[in-house]
Structure formats: C-alpha cells, structure tokens
Legacy VTK file of the C-alpha trace (Angstrom):
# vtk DataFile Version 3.0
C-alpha trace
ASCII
DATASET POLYDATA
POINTS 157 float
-39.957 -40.731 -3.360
-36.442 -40.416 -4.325
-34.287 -39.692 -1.886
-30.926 -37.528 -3.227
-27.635 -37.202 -1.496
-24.879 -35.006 -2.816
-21.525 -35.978 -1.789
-19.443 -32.880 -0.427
-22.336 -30.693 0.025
-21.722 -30.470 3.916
-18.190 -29.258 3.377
-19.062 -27.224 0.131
-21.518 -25.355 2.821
-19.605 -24.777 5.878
-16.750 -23.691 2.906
-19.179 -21.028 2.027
-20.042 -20.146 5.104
-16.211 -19.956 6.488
-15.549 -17.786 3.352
-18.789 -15.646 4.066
-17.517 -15.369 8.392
-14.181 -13.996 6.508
-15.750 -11.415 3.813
-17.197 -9.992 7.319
-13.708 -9.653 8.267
-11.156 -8.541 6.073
-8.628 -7.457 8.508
-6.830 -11.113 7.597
-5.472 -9.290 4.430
-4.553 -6.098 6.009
-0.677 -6.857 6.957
0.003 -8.272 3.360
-1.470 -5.299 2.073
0.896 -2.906 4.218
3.696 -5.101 3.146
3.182 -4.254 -0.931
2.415 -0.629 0.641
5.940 -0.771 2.088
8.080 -2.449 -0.469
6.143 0.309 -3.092
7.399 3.520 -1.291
10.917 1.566 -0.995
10.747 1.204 -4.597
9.317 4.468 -5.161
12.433 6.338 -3.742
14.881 4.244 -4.862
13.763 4.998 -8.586
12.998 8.621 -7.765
8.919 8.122 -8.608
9.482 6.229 -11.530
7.661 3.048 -10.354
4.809 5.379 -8.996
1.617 6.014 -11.087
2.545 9.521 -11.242
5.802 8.937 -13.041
9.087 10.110 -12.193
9.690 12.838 -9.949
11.034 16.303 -11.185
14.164 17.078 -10.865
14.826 19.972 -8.754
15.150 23.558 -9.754
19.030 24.873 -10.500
17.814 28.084 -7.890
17.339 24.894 -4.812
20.508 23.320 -6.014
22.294 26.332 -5.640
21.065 27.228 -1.998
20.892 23.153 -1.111
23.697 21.298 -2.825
24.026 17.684 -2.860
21.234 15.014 -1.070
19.012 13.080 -2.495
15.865 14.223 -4.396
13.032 14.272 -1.602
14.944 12.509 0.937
17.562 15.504 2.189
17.101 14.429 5.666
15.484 11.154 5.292
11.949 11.799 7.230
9.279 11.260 4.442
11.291 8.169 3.116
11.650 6.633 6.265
7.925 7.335 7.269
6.564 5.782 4.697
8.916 2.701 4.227
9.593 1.955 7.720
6.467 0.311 9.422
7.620 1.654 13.265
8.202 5.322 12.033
7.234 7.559 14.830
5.474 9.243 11.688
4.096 6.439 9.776
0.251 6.027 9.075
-1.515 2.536 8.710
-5.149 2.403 9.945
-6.868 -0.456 9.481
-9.500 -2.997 11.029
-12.420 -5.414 10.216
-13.326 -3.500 7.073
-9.989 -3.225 5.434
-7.448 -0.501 5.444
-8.369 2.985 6.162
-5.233 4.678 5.744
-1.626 4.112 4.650
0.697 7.558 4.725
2.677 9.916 6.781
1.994 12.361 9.353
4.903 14.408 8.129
3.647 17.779 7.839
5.352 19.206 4.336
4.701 15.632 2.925
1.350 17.620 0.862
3.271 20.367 -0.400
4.981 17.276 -2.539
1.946 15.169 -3.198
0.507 17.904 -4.402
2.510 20.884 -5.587
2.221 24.565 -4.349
2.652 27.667 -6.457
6.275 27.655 -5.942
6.896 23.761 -5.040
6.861 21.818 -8.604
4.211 18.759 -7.217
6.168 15.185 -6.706
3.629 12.691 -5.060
4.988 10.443 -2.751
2.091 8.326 -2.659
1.141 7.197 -6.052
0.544 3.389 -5.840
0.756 1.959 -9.751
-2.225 -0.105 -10.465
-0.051 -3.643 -10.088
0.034 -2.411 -6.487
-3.162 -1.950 -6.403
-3.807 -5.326 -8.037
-1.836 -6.734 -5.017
-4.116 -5.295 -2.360
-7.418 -6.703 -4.228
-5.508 -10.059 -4.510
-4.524 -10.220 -0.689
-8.499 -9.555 0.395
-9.408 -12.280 -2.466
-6.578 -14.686 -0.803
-7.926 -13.834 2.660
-11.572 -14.119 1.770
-11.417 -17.332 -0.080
-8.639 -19.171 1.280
-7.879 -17.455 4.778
-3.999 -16.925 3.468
-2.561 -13.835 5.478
0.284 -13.807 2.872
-1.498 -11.737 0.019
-1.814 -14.553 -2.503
1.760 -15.281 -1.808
3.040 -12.419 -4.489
3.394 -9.163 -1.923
6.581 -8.210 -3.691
LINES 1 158
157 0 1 2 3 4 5 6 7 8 9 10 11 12 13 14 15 16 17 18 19 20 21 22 23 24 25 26 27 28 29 30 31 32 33 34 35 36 37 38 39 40 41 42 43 44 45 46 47 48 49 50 51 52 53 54 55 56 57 58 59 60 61 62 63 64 65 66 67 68 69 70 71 72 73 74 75 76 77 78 79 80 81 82 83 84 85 86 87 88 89 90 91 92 93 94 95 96 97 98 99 100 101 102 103 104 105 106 107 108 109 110 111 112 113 114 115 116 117 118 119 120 121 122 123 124 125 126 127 128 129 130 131 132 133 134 135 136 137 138 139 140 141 142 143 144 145 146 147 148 149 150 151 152 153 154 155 156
C-alpha cells in the first residue's frame, strides 16, 4: 500500500477553514468599508457631485439665488455634509453586523428631496457611490475574508 503525505496540507486546511469561520462573518470589513463611505461623501462635496456616479450636481436656479444668496451648493447650513462625512453625526446612518453593511446615509429629513428630485427641486443625489467605491467595499470583504486584514486591502482612500 502506498502510503502519501502532502506537506502543508494541515495548514492549507485549517487556512480554509479560518477563511470559511470569516466568510460567516464579514463584519471584519465593515469599518474599512465606512471609511471609503466617508472619504467618498468628503469628496463628493468638495467637487460638488462630480466624483459621484450621478455626475455633478446642478447648479442652482437664478429664482433660489435671488431669495438665498451666497453658501455653498447643498451645504447652506452644513447638516447633510456633515451627516454623511462625519462618522459621530447625531444624524449619520451606518448599520452594519455579521452579514455586512446594511446601511450607510443620513437621517436628515430633506436629504430625499435631493437624492431624488421633486417637481420643483431639480434632483442632486448625495449618495451616489462611483463604481471604484464600490470596488473598494468588495475588496475590503475579499481582504477580510481571505486574509483577516481590517484595513480594506490597504487602499480605503
């Protein structure tokens, strides 16, 4: 009978089986994945939407300007930008747990009528991660999963 030993084997296995314990558990990734959340909103409203997916915001309408000179373009008082870039906003959303990240947002209440437009309200989403963000979430579970790294594959920026 021949008798066959494969070197590594035991620590190829309990590899797998560490990797499989952390696919179970994906909440390793979710702080890297709040980070990119973070630093996209900051980048969002520094370049007015243009780094979203949605493109650039519009600007506003001459009849706004006229009855609310001056401020900046969605951030008059600074609420919605500081509620989603500021992780201890009263008004910040992040929900997450053993199966990822449930929600990232704002509970600020007129923060739809710019994600989504009304009939008078041209729509400006706030919320529009670009697909390189979204790479940077799938990377951070893929980091946590296979390599139990917390930092997101390293690239969170």
């Amino acid at each position: 009978m021949l008798d066959l030993q494969i070197d590594g084997l035991e620590a190829a296995t309990e590899a797998w089986l560490e990797m499989f314990e952390r696919a179970r558990d994906v909440s390793g990734a979710n702080d890297a994945i709040h980070d990119a959340f973070l630093k996209g909103r900051t980048r969002d409203f520094a370049s007015f939407g243009a780094t979203s997916a949605a493109g650039a915001w519009a600007p506003r309408k001459a009849s706004t300007l006229r009855r609310r000179p001056g401020g900046r373009l969605l951030d008059a008082s600074g609420r919605l930008r500081r509620s989603l870039t500021e992780p201890n906003h009263p008004e910040h959303v992040f929900v997450a747990g053993a199966l990822g990240v449930e929600e990232m947002g704002t509970q600020v209440p007129y923060a739809g009528y710019h994600q989504h437009g009304t009939r008078w309200m041209v729509r400006r989403p706030v919320v529009a991660a670009p697909p390189e963000e979204v790479a940077l979430y799938g990377r951070a579970v893929l980091a946590w999963i296979t390599e139990g790294r917390r930092d997101g594959g390293g690239d969170a920026s």
